[in-house]
NUZAKOL-509442 format. One line per 8 residues: number of its first residue (from 1); their letters; for each residue y, z, x of C-alpha. Coordinates in nm, 2 decimals, m for minus. Example, Ala and Ser with C-alpha at 12.3 -4.5 7.8 and 13.67 -1.06 7.14 Angstrom:
2
1> as> m0.45,0.78,1.23  m0.11,0.71,1.37
REM end
This chain:
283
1> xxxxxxxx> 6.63,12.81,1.31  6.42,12.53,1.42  6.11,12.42,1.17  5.79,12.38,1.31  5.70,12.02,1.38  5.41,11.99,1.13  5.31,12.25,0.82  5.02,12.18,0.58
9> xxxxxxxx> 5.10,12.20,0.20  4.79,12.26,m0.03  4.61,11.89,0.01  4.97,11.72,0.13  5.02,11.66,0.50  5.37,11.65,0.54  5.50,11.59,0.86  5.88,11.72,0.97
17> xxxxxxxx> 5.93,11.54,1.31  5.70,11.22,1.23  5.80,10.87,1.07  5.95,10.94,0.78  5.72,10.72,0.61  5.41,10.75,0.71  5.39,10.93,0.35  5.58,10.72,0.11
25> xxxxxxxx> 5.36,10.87,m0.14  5.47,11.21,m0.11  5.85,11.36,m0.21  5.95,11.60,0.08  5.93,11.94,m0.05  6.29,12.06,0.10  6.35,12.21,0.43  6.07,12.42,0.61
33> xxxxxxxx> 6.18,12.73,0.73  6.02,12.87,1.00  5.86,13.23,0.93  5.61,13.48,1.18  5.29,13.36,1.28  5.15,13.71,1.12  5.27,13.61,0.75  5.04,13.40,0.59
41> xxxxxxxx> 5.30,13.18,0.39  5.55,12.96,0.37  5.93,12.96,0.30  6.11,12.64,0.12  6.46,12.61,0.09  6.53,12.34,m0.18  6.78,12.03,m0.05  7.11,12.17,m0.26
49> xxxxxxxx> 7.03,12.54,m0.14  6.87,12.71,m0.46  6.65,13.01,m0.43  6.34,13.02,m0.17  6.04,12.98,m0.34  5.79,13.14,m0.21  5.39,13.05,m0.18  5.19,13.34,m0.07
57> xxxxxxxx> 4.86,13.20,m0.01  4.68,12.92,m0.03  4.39,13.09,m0.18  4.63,13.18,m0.48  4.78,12.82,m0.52  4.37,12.74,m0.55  4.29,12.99,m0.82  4.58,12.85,m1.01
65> xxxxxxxx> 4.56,12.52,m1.04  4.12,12.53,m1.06  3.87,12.76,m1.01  3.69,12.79,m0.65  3.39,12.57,m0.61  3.00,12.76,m0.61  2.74,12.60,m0.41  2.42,12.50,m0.67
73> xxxxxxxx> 2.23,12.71,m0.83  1.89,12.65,m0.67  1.88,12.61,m0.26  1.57,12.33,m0.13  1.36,12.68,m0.13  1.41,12.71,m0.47  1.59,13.03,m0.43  1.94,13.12,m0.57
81> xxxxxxxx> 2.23,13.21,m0.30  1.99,13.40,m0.11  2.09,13.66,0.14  2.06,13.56,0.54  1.71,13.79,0.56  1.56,13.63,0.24  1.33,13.34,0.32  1.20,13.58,0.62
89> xxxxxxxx> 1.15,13.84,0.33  0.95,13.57,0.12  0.75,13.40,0.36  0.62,13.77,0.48  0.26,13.83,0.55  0.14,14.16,0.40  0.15,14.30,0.72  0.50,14.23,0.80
97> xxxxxxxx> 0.57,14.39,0.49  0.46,14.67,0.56  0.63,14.70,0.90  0.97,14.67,0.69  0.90,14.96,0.48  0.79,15.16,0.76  1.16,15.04,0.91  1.33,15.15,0.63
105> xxxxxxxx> 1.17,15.48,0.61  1.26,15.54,0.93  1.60,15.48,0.87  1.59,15.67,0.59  1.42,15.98,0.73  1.73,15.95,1.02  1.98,15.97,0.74  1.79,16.28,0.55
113> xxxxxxxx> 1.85,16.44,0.93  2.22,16.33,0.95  2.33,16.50,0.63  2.17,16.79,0.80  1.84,16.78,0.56  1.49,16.84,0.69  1.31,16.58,0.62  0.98,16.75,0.69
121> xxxxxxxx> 1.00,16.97,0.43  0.73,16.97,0.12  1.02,16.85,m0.17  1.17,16.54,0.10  0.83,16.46,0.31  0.73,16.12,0.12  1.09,16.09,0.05  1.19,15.86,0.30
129> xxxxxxxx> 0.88,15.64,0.22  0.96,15.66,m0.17  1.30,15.53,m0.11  1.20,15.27,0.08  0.94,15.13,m0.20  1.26,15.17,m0.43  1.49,14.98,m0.25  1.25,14.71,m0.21
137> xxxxxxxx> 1.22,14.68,m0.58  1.58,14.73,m0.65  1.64,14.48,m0.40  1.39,14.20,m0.56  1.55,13.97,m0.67  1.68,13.80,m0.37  1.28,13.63,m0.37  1.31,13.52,m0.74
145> xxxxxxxx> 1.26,13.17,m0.81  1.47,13.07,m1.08  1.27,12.78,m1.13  0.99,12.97,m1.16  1.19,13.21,m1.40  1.23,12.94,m1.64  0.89,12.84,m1.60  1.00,12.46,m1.79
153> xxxxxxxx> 1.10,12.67,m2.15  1.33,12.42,m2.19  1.30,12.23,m2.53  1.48,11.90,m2.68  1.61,12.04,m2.98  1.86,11.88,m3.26  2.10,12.22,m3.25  2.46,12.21,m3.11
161> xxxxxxxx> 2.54,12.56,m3.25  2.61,12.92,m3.05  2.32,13.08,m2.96  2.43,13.43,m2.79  2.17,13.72,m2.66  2.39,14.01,m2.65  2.36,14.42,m2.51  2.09,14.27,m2.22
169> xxxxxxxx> 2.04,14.59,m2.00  2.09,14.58,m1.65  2.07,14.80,m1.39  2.23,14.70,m1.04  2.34,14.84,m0.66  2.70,14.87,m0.59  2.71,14.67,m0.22  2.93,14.91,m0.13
177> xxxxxxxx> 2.83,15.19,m0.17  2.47,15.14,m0.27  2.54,15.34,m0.55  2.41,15.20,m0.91  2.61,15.05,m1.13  2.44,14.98,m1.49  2.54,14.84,m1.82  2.51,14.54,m2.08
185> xxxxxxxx> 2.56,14.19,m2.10  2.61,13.93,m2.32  2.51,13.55,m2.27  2.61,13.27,m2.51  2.59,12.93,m2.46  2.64,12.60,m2.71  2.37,12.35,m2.66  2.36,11.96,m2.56
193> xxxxxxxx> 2.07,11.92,m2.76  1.87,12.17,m2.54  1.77,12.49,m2.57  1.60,12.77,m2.32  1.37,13.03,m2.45  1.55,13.36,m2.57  1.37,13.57,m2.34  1.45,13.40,m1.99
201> xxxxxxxx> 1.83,13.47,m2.06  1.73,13.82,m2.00  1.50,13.74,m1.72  1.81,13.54,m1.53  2.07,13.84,m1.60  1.72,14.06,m1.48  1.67,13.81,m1.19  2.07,13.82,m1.05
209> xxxxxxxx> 2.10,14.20,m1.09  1.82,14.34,m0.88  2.01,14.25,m0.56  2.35,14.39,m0.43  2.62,14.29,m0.62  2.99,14.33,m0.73  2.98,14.30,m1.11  3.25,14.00,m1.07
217> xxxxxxxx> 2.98,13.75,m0.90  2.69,13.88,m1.11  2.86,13.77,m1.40  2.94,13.40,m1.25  2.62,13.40,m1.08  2.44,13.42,m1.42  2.68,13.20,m1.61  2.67,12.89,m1.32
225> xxxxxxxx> 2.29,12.92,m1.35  2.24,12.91,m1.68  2.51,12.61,m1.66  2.30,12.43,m1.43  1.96,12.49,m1.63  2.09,12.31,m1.97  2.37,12.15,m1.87  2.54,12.24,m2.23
233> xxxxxxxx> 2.85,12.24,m2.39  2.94,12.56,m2.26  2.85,12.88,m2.10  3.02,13.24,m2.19  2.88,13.58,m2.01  3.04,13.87,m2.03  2.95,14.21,m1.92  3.07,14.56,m1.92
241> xxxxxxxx> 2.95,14.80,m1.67  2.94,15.18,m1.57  2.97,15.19,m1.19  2.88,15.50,m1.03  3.12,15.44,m0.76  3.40,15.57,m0.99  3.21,15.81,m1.13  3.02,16.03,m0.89
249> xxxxxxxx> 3.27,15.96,m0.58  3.61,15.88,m0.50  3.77,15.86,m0.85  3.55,16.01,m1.03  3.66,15.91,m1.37  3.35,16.00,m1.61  3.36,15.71,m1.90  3.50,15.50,m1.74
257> xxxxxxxx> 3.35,15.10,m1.73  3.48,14.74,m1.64  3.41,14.43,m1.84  3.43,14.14,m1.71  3.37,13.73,m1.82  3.31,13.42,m1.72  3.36,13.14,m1.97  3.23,12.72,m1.84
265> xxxxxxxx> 3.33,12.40,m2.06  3.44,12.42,m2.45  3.41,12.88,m2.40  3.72,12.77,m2.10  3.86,12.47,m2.30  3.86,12.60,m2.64  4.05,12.93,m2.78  3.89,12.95,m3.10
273> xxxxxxxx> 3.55,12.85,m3.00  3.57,13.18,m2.71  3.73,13.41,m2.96  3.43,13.32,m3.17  3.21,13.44,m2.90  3.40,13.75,m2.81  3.37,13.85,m3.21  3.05,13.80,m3.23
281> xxx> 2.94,14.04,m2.91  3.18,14.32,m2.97  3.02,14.35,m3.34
REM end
């Protein structure tokens, strides 16, 4: 079988057919062995004929080895990852806004119709427009300013202990199936010598979950933020969730919830400093 004249290894150029060394710096893997352009992978056979090994992705090799990078917390708008519509969204007049709602109630009133609903009826007539106004608010914040969510409480303080707010409510939209999903999270971080006002914790995890979201990113989201704030020691969020995607569809599996976590700096480094945190939020 012939190889292919040049593959790519995760950040080592390697090439078969080339001067053999052009990179003295890097040990030839073993023989490539040429697979189908529709696998995403490749095949080694070591020099004295051992077992394939076998690298399935170079997404996987990533998450192995170091976690993916996350652009900064605060875009030159101020704003935090913000969706492709958002800046339009912010920089609306009042009539504009309007205009949207009325969009959205349209669509909504179509939808009412499709289900085989009639949306001129006395129980669904202000329906469409009600839904509209919710989904607006559920939906807000995507125009949050986490600068402005701060609001400068942050304060030089001489404490380099763990401060955690724990069982923060929030209340979130499945993005895939628009569906809610709601629950509590936990937020712990150890200081560099400065500290953040207790309430805007809650106002970040507040700020992050009024938008659509997979419960994964809102807890990084929250956790690189915060991260980017104080720049402390370390950062620990974790959350557990009821998603009513299981629950009221497909599934359906009543009781049901996922927890997830996302642990920056000594929470990451550190075993006994994260199990400290994990006892301390399931009390």
């Amino acid at each position: 079988m012939t190889a292919p004249a040049c593959i790519r290894l995760p950040g080592k150029p390697w090439e078969l057919n080339g001067d053999a060394n052009a990179h003295s710096d890097i040990t030839p893997p073993a023989t490539a062995v040429a697979l189908p352009d529709s696998l995403d992978k490749f095949t080694y056979a070591s020099q004295d004929q051992a077992p394939l090994q076998l690298i399935t992705s170079q997404k996987k090799l990533d998450r192995a080895s170091k976690r993916l990078p996350m652009p900064d917390a605060v875009d030159i708008d101020g704003l935090s990852w913000p969706s492709i519509g958002t800046k339009q969204r912010l920089d609306e007049s009042p009539e504009e806004k309007e205009a949207r709602v009325a969009k959205i109630t349209g669509a909504v009133k179509t939808i009412l119709e499709c289900i085989g609903e009639d949306p001129a009826r006395d129980g669904l007539l202000k329906t469409p427009n009600r839904y509209a106004q919710a989904l607006m608010f559920f939906s807000k914040g995507y125009e949050v300013n986490l600068k402005e969510v701060v609001n400068d409480a942050v304060f030089d303080e001489n404490h380099e202990e763990m401060v955690i707010v724990r069982d923060i409510d929030v209340y979130s939209l499945c993005e895939h199936h628009l569906v809610p999903f709601t629950g509590k999270i936990s937020i712990g971080y150890i200081p560099n010598r400065r500290v953040v006002g207790l309430s805007k914790l809650a106002r970040i995890a507040e700020m992050f979950s009024r938008r659509l979201q997979v419960q994964e990113r809102l807890t990084k989201q929250i956790a690189v933020a915060l991260e980017e704030i104080l720049k402390p020691q370390g950062v620990a969020v974790v959350m557990e969730a009821s998603h009513m995607c299981m629950v009221m569809r497909g599934v359906q599996k009543p009781g049901s919830s996922t927890i997830t976590s996302y642990m920056l700096g000594t929470f990451r480094e550190d075993p006994k400093t994260r199990e400290e945190f994990l006892s301390l939020v399931r009390r």
